[in-house]
C-alpha positions as CSV (number, residue, x, y, z in Angstrom):
1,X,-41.7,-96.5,-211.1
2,X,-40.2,-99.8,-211.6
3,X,-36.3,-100.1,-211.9
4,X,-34.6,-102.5,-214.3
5,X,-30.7,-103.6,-213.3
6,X,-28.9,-104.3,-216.5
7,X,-25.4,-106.1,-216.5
8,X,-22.6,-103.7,-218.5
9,X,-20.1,-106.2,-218.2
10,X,-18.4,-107.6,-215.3
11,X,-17.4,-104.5,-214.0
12,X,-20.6,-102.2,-214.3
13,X,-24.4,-102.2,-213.5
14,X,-27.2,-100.2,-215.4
15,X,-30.2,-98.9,-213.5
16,X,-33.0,-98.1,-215.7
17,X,-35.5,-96.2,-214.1
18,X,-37.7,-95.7,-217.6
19,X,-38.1,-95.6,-221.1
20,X,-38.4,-92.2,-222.6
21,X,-36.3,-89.3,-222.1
22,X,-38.1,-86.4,-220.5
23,X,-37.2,-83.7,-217.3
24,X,-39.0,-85.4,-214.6
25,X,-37.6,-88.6,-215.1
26,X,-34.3,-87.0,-215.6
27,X,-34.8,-85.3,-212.4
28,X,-35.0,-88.4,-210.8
29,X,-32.1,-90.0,-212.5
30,X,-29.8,-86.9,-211.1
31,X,-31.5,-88.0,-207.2
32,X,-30.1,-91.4,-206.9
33,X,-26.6,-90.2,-208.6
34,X,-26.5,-87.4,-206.1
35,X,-27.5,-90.5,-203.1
36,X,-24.6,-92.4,-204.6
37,X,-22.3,-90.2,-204.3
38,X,-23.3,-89.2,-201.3
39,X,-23.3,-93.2,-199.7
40,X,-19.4,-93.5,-201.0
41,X,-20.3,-97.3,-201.5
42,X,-17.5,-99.4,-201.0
43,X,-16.2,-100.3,-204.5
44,X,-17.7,-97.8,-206.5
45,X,-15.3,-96.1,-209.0
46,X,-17.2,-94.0,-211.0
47,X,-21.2,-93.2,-211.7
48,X,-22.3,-91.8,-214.5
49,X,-25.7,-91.0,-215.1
50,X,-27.7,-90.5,-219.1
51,X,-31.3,-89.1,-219.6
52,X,-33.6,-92.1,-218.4
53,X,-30.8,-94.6,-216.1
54,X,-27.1,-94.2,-214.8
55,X,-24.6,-96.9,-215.3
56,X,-22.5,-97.7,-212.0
57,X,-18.8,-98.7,-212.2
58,X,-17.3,-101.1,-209.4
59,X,-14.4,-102.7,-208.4
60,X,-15.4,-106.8,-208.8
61,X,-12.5,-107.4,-206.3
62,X,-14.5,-105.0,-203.7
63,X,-18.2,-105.5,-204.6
64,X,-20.5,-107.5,-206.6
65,X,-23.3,-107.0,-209.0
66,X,-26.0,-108.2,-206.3
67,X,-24.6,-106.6,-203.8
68,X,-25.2,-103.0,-205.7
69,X,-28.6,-104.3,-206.4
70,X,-29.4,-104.6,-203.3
71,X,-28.6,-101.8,-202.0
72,X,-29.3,-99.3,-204.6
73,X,-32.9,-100.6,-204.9
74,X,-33.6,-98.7,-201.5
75,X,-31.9,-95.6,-202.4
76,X,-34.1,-95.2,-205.6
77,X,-36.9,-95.7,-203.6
78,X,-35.7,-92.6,-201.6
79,X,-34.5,-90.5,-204.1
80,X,-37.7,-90.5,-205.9
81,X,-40.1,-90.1,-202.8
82,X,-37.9,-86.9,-202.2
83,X,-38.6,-85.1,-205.2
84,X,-42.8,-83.9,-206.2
85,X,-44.8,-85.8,-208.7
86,X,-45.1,-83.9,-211.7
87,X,-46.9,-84.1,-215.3
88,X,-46.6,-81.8,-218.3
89,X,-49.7,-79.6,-217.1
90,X,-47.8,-79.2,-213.6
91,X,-44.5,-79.3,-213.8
92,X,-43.6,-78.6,-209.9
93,X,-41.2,-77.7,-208.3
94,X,-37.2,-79.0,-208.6
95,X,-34.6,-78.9,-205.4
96,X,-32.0,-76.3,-205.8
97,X,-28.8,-76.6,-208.4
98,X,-25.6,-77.0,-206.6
99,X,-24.1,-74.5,-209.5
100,X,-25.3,-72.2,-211.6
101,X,-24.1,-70.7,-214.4
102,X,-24.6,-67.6,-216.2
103,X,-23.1,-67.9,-219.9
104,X,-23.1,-65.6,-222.4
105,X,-24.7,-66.1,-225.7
106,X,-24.4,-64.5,-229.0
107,X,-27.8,-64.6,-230.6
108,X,-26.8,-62.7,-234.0
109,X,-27.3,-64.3,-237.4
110,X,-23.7,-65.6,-238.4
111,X,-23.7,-67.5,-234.9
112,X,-27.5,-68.6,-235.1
113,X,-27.7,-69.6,-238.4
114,X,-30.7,-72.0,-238.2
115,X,-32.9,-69.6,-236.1
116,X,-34.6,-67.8,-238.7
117,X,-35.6,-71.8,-240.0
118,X,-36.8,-72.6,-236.7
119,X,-38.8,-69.1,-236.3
120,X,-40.9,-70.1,-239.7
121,X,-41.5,-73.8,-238.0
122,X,-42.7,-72.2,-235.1
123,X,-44.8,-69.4,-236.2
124,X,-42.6,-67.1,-234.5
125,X,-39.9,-64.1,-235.3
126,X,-36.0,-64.6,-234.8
127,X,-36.2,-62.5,-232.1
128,X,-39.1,-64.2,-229.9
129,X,-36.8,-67.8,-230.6
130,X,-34.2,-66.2,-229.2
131,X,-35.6,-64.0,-226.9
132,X,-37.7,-67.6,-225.4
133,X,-34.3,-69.5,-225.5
134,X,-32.9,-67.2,-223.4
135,X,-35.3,-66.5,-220.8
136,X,-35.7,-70.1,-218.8
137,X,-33.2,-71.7,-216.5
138,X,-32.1,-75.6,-218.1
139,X,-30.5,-78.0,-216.0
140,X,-27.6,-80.4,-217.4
141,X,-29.1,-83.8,-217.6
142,X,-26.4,-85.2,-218.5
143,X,-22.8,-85.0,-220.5
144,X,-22.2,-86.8,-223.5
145,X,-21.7,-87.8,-227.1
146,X,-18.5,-85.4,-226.7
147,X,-16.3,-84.5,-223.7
148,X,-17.6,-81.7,-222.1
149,X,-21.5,-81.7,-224.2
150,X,-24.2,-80.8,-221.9
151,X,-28.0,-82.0,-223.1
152,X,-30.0,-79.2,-221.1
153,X,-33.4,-79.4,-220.5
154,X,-36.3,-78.6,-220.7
155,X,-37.1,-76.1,-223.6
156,X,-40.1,-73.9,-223.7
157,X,-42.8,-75.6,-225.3
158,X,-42.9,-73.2,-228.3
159,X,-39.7,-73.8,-229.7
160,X,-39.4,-77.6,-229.7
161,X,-39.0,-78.8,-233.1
162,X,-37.3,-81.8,-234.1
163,X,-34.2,-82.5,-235.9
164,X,-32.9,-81.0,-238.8
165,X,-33.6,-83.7,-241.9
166,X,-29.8,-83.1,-242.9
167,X,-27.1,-82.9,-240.3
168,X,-24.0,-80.9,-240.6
169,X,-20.6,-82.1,-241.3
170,X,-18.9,-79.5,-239.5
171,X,-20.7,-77.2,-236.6
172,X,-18.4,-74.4,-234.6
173,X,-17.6,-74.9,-231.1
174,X,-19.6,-73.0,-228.8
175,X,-22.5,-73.5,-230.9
176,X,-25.9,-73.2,-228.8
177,X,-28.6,-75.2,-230.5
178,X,-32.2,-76.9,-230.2
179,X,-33.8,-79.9,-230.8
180,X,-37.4,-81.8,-229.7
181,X,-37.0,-80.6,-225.4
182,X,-34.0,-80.3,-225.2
183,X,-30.9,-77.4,-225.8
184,X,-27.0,-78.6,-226.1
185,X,-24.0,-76.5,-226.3
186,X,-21.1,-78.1,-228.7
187,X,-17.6,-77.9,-227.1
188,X,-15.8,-78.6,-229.9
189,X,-15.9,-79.0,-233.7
190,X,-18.3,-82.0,-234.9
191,X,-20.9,-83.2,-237.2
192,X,-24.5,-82.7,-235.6
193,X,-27.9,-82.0,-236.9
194,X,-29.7,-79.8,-234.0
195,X,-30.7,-76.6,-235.0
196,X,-27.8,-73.5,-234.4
197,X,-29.2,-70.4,-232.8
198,X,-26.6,-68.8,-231.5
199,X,-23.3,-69.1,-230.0
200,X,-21.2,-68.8,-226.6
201,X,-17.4,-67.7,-225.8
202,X,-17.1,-70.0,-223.2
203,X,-15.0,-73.0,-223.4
204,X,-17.3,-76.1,-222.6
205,X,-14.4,-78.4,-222.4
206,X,-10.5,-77.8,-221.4
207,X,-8.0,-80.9,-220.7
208,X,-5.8,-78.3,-218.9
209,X,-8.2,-77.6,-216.0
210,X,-8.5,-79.7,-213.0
211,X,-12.2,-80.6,-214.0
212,X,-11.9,-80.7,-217.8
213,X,-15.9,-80.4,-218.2
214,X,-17.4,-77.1,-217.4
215,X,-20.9,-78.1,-216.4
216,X,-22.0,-81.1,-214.6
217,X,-25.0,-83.1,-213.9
218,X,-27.6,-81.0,-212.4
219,X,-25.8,-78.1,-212.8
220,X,-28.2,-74.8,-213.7
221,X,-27.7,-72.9,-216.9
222,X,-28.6,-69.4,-217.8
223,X,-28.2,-67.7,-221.2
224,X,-27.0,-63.7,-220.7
225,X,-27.4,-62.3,-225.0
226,X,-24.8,-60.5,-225.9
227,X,-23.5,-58.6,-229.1
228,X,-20.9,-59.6,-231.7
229,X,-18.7,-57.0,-230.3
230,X,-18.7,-58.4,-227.1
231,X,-18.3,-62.0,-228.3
232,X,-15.4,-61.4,-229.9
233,X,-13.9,-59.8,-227.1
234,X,-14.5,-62.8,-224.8
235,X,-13.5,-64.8,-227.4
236,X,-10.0,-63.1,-227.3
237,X,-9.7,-63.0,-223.4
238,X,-10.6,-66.7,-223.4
239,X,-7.5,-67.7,-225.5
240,X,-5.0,-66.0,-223.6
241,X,-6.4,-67.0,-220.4
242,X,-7.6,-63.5,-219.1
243,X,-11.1,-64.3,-218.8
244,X,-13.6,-67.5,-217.4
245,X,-16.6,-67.4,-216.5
246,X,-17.2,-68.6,-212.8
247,X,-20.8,-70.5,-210.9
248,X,-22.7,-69.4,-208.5
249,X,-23.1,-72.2,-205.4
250,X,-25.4,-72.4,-202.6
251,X,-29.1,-71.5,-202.6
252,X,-30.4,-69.1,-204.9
């Protein structure tokens, strides 16, 4: 894997470490943020990483540009010897999530309106779309487009369809939806044009709480379906603060 520095102004440095988005390179990505992190490199305020690179923030006054390159050349080189070579036929083995989260999901037709689309696309029933969605573990490969959005991957093969050829103006927050390998969750109300099959209670994103965004890089994600009845509830115990849901840490 060959890495590519890229300058993002005088105050920030892009490391590419490939060209297409997909899990195993994503993987990777999430190993040299986590050896970042870890290192505490003198002048680094912030690292954020995306699908394919991560884009490091630094204090010019502490640290240079070269100096960054120099040493995060090394730590790529380690992050990506620690993790198993993988292809789409084998898809190995991935360390352990720091979190994991168990969210509830409403898979019922007024929450997943596109589902019954995607099931003809597929050649499958509502059910089994739902039914696949819900039974793999995704990990957040990163937060974007809005505060708090997770793009979670990687979807079962079966359900990966592309985009829908006419976005919406307007989708609900807590909208769970699908597009080519990848499943997002919308934290608030926006235009998009993935494909809605179903819906959660929980609040993605909340300026109130110490750490605003709910899920994090790396961060595991489970779907628990759940019945209208039950979403509404939550959704009533979430606005007056008498219900959250809470991750699991440490080894599985």
């Amino acid at each position: 894997m060959t890495l590519r520095f890229l300058a993002a102004g005088d105050t920030a440095l892009t490391v590419e470490l490939g060209d297409r988005a997909e899990l195993g390179l994503s993987m990777r990505v999430l190993a040299l943020y986590g050896r970042i992190v870890d290192e505490a490199l003198p002048g680094v305020v912030e690292v954020v990483p995306t699908l394919r690179s991560l884009t490091v923030h630094y204090d010019p006054c502490v640290t240079a540009a070269a100096t960054l390159r120099a040493v995060l050349g090394p730590l790529a080189a380690e992050a990506i010897a620690s993790l198993p070579e993988v292809s789409a036929e084998e898809p190995g083995e991935w360390p352990p999530a720091p979190r994991r989260w168990l969210l509830p999901a409403c898979y019922e037709p007024e929450h997943g309106p596109d589902a019954e689309a995607v099931a003809t696309a597929c050649g499958l029933t509502p059910w089994q779309v739902t039914s696949l969605h819900a039974c793999v573990p995704y990990r957040v490969l990163m937060v974007g487009f809005l505060p708090g959005h997770p793009y979670m991957g990687d979807l079962p093969p079966p359900l990966r369809v592309p985009r829908r050829d006419t976005p919406r103006t307007a989708v609900p927050p807590g909208s769970i939806a699908i597009a080519t390998t990848m499943t997002v969750i919308y934290p608030q109300e926006s235009p998009g044009g993935w494909h809605i099959i179903g819906r959660t209670p929980v609040r993605l994103f909340d300026p109130a709480r110490a750490e605003p965004s709910l899920l994090a890089p790396g961060d595991e994600v489970r779907f628990r379906p759940i019945g209208g009845e039950e979403y509404t509830a939550l959704v009533g115990k979430v606005a007056v603060g008498t219900w959250a849901v809470e991750p699991e840490t440490g080894e599985p």
